[in-house]
C-alpha positions as CSV (number, residue, x, y, z in Angstrom):
1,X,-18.3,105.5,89.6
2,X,-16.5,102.2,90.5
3,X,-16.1,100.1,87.1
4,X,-16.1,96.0,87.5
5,X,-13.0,94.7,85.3
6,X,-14.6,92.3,83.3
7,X,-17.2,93.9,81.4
8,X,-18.0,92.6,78.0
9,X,-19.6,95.3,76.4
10,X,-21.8,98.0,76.4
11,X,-25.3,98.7,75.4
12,X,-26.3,102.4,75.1
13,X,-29.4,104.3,73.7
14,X,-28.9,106.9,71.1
15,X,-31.1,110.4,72.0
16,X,-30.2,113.0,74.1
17,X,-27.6,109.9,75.1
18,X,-25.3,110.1,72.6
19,X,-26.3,113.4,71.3
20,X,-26.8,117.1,72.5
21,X,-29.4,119.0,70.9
22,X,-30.6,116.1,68.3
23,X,-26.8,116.2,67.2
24,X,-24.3,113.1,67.8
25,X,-21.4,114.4,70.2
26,X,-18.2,113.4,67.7
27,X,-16.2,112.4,70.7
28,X,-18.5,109.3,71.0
29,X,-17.6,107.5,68.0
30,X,-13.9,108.3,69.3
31,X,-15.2,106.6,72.6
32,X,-16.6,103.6,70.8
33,X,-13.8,102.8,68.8
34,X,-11.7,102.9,72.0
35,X,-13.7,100.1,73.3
36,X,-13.9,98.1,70.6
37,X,-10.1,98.5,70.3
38,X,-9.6,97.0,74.1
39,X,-12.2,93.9,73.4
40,X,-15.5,95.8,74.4
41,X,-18.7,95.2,72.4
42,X,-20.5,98.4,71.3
43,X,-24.6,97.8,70.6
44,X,-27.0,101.0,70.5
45,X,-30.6,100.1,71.5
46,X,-33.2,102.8,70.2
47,X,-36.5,103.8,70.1
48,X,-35.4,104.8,66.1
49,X,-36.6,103.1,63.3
50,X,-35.3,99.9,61.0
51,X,-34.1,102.1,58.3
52,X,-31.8,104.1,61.0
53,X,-30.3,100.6,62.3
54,X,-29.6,99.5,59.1
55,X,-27.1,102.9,58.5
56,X,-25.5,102.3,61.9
57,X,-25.0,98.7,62.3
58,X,-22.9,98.8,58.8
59,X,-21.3,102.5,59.3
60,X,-20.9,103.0,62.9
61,X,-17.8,101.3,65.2
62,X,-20.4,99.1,66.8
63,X,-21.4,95.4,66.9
64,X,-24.6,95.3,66.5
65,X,-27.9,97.7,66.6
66,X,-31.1,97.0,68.5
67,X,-34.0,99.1,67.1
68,X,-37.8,100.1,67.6
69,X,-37.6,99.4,71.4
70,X,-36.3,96.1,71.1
71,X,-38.8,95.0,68.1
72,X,-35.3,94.3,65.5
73,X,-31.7,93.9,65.5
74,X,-29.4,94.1,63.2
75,X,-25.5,93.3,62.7
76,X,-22.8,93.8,60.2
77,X,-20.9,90.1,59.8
78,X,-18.0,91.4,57.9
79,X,-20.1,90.4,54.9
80,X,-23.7,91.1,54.9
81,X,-26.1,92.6,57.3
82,X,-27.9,90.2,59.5
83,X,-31.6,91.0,60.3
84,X,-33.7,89.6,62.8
85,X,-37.2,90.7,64.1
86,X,-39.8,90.0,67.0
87,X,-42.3,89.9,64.5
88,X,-43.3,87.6,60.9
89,X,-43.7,90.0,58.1
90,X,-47.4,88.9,58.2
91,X,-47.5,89.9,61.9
92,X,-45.8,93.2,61.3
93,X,-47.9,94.3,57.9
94,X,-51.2,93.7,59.7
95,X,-50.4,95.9,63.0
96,X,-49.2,98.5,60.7
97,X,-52.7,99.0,59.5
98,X,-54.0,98.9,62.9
99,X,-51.3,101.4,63.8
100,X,-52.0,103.6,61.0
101,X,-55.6,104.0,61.8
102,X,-54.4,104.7,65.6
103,X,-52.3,107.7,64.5
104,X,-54.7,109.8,62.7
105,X,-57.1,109.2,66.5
106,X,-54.3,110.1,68.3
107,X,-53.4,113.2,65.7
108,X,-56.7,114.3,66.3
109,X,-57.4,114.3,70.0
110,X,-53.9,115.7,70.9
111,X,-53.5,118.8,69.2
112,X,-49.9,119.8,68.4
113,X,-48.4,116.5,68.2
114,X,-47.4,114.9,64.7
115,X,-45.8,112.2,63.4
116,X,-42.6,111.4,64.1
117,X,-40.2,112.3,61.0
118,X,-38.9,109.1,60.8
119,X,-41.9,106.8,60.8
120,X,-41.6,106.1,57.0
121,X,-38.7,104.1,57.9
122,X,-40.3,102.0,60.9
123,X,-41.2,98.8,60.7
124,X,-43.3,98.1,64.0
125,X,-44.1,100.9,65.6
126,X,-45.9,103.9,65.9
127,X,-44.1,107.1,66.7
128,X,-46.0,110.4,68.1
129,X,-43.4,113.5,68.4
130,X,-43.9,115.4,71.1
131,X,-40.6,117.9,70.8
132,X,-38.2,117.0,67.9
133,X,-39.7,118.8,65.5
134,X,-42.8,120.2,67.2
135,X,-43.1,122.5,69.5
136,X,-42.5,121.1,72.9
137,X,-46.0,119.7,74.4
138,X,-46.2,119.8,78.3
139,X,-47.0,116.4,80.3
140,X,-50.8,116.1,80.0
141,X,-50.5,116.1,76.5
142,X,-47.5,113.3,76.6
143,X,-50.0,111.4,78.9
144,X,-53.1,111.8,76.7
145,X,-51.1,110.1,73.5
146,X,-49.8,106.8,76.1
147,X,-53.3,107.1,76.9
148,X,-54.3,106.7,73.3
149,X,-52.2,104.0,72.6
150,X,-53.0,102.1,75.8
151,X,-56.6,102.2,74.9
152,X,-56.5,101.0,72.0
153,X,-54.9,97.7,73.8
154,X,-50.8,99.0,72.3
155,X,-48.1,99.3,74.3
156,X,-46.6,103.0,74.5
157,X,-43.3,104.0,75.9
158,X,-42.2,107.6,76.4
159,X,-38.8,108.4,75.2
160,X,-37.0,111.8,75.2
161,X,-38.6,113.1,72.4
162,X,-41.4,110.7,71.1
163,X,-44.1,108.2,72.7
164,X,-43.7,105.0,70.5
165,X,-46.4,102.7,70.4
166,X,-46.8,98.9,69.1
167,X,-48.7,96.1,69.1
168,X,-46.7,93.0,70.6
169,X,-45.1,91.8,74.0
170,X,-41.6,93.3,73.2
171,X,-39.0,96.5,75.1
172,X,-35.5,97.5,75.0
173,X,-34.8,94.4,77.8
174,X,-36.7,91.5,75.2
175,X,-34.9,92.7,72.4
176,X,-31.4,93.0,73.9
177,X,-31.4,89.4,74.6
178,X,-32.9,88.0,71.5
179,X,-30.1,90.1,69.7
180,X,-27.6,88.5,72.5
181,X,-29.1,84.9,71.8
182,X,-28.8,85.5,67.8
183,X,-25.8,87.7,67.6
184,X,-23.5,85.6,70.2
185,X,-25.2,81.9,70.7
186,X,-26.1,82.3,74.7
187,X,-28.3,83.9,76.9
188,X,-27.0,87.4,78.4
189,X,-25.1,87.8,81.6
190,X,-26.4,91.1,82.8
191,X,-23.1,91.6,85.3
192,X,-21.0,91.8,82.6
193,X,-22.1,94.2,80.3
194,X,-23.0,98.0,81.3
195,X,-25.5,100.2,79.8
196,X,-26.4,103.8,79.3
197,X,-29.8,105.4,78.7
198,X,-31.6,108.7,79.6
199,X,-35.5,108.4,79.6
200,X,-38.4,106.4,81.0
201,X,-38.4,103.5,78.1
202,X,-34.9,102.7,79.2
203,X,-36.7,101.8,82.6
204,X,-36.7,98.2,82.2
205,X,-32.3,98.2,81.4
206,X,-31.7,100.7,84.3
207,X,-33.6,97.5,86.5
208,X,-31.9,94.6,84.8
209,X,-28.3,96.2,84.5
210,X,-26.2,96.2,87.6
211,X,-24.1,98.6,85.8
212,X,-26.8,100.9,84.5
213,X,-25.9,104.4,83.7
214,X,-27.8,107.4,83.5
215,X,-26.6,110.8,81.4
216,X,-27.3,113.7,83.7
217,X,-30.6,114.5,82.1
218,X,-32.3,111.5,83.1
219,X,-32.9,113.4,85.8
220,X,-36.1,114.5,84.2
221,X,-37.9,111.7,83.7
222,X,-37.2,109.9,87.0
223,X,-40.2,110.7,88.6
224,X,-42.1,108.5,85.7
225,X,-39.8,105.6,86.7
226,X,-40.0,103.0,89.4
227,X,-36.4,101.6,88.4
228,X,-34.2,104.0,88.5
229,X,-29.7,104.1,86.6
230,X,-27.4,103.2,89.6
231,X,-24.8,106.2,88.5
232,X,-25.9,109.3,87.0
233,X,-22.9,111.1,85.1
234,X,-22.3,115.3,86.4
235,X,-22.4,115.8,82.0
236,X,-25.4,115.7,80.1
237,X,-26.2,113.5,76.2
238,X,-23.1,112.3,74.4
239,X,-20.9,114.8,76.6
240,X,-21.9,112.3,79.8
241,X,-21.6,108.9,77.8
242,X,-18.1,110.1,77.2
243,X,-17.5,110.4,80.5
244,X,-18.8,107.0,82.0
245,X,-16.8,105.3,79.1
246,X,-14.1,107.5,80.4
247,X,-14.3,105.3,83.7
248,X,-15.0,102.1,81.5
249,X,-12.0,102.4,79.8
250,X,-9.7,102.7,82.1
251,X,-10.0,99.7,83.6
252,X,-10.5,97.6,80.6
253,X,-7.5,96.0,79.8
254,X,-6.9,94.3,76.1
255,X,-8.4,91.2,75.4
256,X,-10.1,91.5,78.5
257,X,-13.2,89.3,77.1
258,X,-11.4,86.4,77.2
C-alpha cells in the first residue's frame, strides 16, 4: 500500500471497520490519536444513529462525526456541539411517520428480521437488522427488505449488519461533503484525504476516494458493488484499520496539513 504524503485526514466507517465482533478494537483509538497528533483529521461516517454521533463526536479523538448514511453531522468546537442535518425538523418528523408505517410492512413480510436496536435514537432513517442481534438471515431475505424499502419509493442501503432506509436524496458521499463545507468552509479535495469502509453502502466513498481502503472482510460484499476500495488490508474490522493507518502514519510528518 503506497501512502501519498499530503493527506489531510481520514474518513472511516465504524462496523465491522473499527470493530471485531460488534466490539471497538482498543488499538484504534490509540491509532486515531496518533493522527490527530501528526495534523491528520479523524471523521467516522456511519450508518448509526444521531444519538450515537452525538457520544463520539464529544468523547472520541476525532473531528467530527457523520451519521445515518450521510443524513447528519456533528462536531465538538472546543465548546459546544455543532449539529447540522440534510433535513428541516418538519421534513424529518413527517418521513418518520411514513417510515414507521414502512417497518411494521417490512416486519411482516420478512420473517426473522427486527428492528434495529438502536432506532430509538435515529433521526432519519429506518433500520432493519438482519444479524446484530438476530439471527443471521441469508441474501434473499436482505434483498426482500431493500425490496421493501425501494417500493415504497425509500432509498435502502445494505451495511454489514442492517439495511437502512430513508426518504431523501442523501449517502455517505452527500453527507461527507456537507460536513466538509460546514465543518471547514470549502468544498472537499477527494486526493487528499483517505477513507476506510467495509460494506456495500460505503460503495459510493470506495468510487470517489482515490485512497479508498477496504478491511479484509469487504471481501464479502464485493459482488453487490460496482465500485470497488483500491487496497484491501490482509487483517480484518478494527485489526485492519490499524494496519492501513499503520502505513498512513508513517509517512505523515507533523504539521503536514499546512
Amino acid at each position: 500500500m503506497q501512502a501519498p504524503d499530503n493527506l489531510l485526514g481520514v474518513f472511516c466507517d465504524i462496523d465491522d471497520t473499527l470493530t471485531v465482533g460488534g466490539r471497538l478494537v482498543p488499538a484504534v483509538l490509540d491509532w486515531m490519536t496518533a493522527a490527530q497528533s501528526s495534523g491528520m483529521a479523524v471523521i467516522p461516517i456511519t450508518g448509526r444513529p444521531g444519538g450515537w454521533v452525538d457520544h463520539i463526536a464529544r468523547a472520541w479523538p476525532v473531528d467530527g462525526v457523520v451519521g445515518e448514511n450521510g443524513g447528519l453531522w456533528f462536531w465538538f468546537d472546543g465548546q459546544k456541539l455543532q449539529r447540522r442535518f440534510f433535513q428541516s425538523a418538519d421534513e424529518r418528523r413527517i418521513n418518520r411517520g411514513k417510515l414507521d408505517s414502512l417497518a411494521a410492512s417490512i416486519l411482516e413480510r420478512v420473517p426473522g428480521s427486527a428492528l434495529a436496536s438502536d432506532q430509538p435514537y435515529r433521526d432519519l432513517d429506518l433500520a432493519i437488522d438482519f444479524c446484530e442481534d438476530v439471527p443471521a438471515l441469508d441474501s434473499k431475505a436482505v434483498d426482500a427488505i431493500v425490496a421493501c424499502f425501494e417500493e415504497a419509493g425509500a432509498t435502502a442501503k445494505i451495511s454489514s449488519i442492517h439495511v437502512n432506509g430513508w426518504y431523501g436524496h442523501f449517502d455517505k458521499l452527500e453527507g461527507v461533503q456537507r460536513f466538509h463545507q460546514d465543518r471547514y468552509g470549502s468544498p472537499i479535495d477527494f486526493q487528499r484525504w483517505a477513507f476506510f469502509g467495509d460494506s456495500a453502502n460505503d460503495e459510493p466513498m470506495f468510487k470517489a476516494f482515490p485512497y479508498s481502503i477496504g478491511v479484509a472482510n469487504v471481501r464479502h460484499f464485493l459482488d453487490r458493488m460496482s465500485h470497488h476500495p483500491r487496497f484491501i488490508t490482509d487483517s480484518e474490522g478494527g485489526h485492519g484499520f490499524c494496519e492501513g493507518m499503520g502505513h498512513l502514519l508513517a509517512k505523515a510528518g507533523p504539521d503536514h496539513r499546512g
